[in-house]
N, C-alpha and C positions, 0 to 999 in steps of 0.2 A: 849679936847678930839675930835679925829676924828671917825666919824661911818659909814663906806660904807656899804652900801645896793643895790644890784643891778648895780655894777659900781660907783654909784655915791657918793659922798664926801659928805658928813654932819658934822659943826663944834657944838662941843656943848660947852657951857660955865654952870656957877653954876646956878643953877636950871630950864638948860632947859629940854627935854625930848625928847623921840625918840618914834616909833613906826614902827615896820616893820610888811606885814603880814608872816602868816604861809607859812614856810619850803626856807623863801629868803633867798638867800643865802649873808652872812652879818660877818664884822668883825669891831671892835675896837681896838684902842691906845690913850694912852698919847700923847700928844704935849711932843715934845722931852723938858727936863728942866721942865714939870709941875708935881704936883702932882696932883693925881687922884682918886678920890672916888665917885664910882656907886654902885645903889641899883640896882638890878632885881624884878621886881614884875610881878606878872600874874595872874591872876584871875580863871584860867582851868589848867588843866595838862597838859602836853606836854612834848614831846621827841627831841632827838635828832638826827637827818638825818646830818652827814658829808659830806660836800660838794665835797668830792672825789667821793663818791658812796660806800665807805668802814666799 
């Protein structure tokens, strides 16, 4: 899985982990050919801000 945050590329393999702070603006994929499965967890509430402004 790849996870940009901020521009930048982050690969992730099984069981590593990410953190971004609040309101980065951040997306995710599969490696093309992989399967994939993430948890989300969070310990507070929080929403959602789309990165259009919309």
């Amino acid at each position: 899985m790849t996870w940009v945050v901020g521009g930048r590329t982050h690969y992730l393999g099984p069981g590593d982990f990410r953190y971004h702070p609040a309101r980065a603006v951040h997306h995710g994929q599969c490696l093309p050919g992989a399967e994939c499965v993430f948890h989300v967890r969070d310990d507070k509430a929080y929403d959602i801000h789309p990165a259009d402004g919309s």
